[in-house]
C-alpha positions in Angstrom: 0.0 0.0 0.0 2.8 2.5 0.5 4.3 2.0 -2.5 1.0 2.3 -4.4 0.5 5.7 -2.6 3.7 6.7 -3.8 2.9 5.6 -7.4 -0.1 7.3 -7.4 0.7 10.2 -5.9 3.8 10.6 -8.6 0.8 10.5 -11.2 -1.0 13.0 -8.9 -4.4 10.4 -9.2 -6.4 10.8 -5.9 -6.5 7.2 -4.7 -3.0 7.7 -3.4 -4.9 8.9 -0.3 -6.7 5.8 0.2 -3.3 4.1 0.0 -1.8 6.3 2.1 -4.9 5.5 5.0 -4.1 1.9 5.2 -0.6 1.9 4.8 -0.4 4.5 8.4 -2.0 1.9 10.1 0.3 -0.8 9.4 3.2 1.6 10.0 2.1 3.1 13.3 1.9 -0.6 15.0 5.4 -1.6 13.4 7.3 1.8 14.7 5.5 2.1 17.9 7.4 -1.7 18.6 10.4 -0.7 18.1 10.0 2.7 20.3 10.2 5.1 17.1 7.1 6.9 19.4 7.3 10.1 17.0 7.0 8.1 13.9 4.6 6.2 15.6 2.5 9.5 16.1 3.3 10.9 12.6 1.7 8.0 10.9 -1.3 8.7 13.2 -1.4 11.8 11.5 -0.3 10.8 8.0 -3.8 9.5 8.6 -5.8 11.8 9.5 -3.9 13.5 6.3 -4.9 10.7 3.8 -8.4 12.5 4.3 -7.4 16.0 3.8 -5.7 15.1 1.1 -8.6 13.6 -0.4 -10.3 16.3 0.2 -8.1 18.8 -1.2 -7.2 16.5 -4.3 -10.9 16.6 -4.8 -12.4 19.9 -4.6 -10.0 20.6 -7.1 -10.4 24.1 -8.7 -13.5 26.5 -8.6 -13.7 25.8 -12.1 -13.6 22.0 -11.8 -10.0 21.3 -13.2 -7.6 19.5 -10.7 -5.8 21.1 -8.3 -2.2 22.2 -10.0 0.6 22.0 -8.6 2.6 24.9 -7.3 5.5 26.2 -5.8 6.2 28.2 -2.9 8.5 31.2 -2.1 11.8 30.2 -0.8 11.0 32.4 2.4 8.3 29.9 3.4 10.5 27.0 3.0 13.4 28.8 4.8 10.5 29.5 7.6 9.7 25.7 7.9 12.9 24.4 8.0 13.6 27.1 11.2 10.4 25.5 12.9 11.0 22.0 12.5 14.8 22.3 14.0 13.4 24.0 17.2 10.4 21.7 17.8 12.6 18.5 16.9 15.2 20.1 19.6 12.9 20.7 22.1 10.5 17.4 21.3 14.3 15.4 21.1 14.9 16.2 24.3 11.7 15.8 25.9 12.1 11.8 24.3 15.4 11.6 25.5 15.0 12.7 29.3 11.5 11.0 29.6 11.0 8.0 27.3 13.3 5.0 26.1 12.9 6.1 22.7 15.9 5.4 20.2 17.1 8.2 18.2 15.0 10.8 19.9 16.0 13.8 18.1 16.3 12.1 14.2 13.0 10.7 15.0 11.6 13.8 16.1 13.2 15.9 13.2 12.0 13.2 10.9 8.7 13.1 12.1 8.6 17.2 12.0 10.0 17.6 9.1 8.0 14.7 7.1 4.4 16.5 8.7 5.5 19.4 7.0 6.0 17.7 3.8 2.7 15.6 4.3 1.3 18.8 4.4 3.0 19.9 1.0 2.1 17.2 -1.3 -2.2 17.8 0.6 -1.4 21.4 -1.2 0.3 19.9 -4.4 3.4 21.8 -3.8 6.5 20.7 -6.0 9.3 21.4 -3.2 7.6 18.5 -1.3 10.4 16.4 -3.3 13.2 17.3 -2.2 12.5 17.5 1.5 10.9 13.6 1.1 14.5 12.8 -0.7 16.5 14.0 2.6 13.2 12.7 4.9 13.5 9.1 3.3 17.3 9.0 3.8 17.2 9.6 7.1 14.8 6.9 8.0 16.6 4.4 5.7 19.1 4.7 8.7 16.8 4.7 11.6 15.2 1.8 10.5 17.9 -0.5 9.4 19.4 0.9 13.0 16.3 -0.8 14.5 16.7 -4.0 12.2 13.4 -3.0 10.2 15.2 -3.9 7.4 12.0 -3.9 5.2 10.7 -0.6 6.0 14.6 0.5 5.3 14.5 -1.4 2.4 11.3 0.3 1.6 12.5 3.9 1.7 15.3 3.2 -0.5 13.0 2.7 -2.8 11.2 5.6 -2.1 14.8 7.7 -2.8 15.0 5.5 -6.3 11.1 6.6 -7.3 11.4 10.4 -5.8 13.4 11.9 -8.6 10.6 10.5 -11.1 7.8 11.8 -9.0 9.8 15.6 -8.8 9.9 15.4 -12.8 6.6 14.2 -13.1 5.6 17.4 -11.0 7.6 19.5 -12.5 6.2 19.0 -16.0 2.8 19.6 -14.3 3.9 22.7 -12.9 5.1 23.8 -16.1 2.3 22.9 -17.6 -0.3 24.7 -15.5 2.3 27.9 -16.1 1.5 27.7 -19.7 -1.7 27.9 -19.1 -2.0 30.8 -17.0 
């Protein structure tokens, strides 16, 4: 199921959401046993994102076109980026000083960082990309470093298929440009 979001949501078709909804819950058990508690809690969300997402995808445009995707200023990013390294300090050493969790402050800048990246490909925003490219890296260490060698396995994959997607994204971006 999580690859088929990812497929899907490279060819920006709508059912990547559904994927998306069952994969979480598959995830959330399998990081929660091995005390990855942030990831755990980010695929909670990712959940509760599938149906924004859906919603989003949906709704579309006023004029009944699909939403297109877009980019954002580099002030924005810059913005993001600033907010994700405080919380994932301060929610890194909260895990640390009051949890067993391993890798409390990569898990919580991962998990951060990836809600704000959820949050980007909701709003069919092309930079999601590249911050999925260094997201994914990061957990293909944290997981095999918790012998989940098929979830690392997985996100190597993902790094192999996000290049594709950021093309793919990119042409729509362009493409929405030349309309407009």
């Amino acid at each position: 199921m999580a690859i088929g979001y990812l497929l899907l949501a490279i060819r920006e078709n709508i059912w990547c959401w559904f994927c998306a909804g069952i994969s979480t819950a598959i995830y959330a058990w399998v990081t929660f046993d091995a005390r990855l508690y942030m990831d755990a809690a980010l695929n909670v969300f990712y959940f509760a994102m599938a149906i924004y997402g859906w919603q989003v995808w949906r709704r579309g445009r006023s004029d009944g076109h699909e939403k297109p995707v877009v980019t954002w200023p580099l002030a924005t990013h810059a913005a993001a980026l600033t907010s994700i390294a405080l919380v994932s300090v301060v929610n890194g050493y909260l895990l640390a000083t009051r949890t067993d969790a391993a890798f409390p402050y990569l898990d919580s800048a991962t998990t951060w960082a990836a809600v704000w990246a959820t949050f980007l490909v909701a709003r069919k925003v092309l930079e999601n990309w590249w911050y999925w490219l260094v997201i994914d890296a990061v957990y293909v260490f944290l997981y095999w470093a918790r012998d989940l060698d098929l979830f690392a396995g997985l996100f190597v994959f993902y790094i192999v298929l996000i290049p594709f997607g950021l093309m793919a994204w990119r042409r729509s971006y362009r493409e929405a440009q030349a309309w407009t």
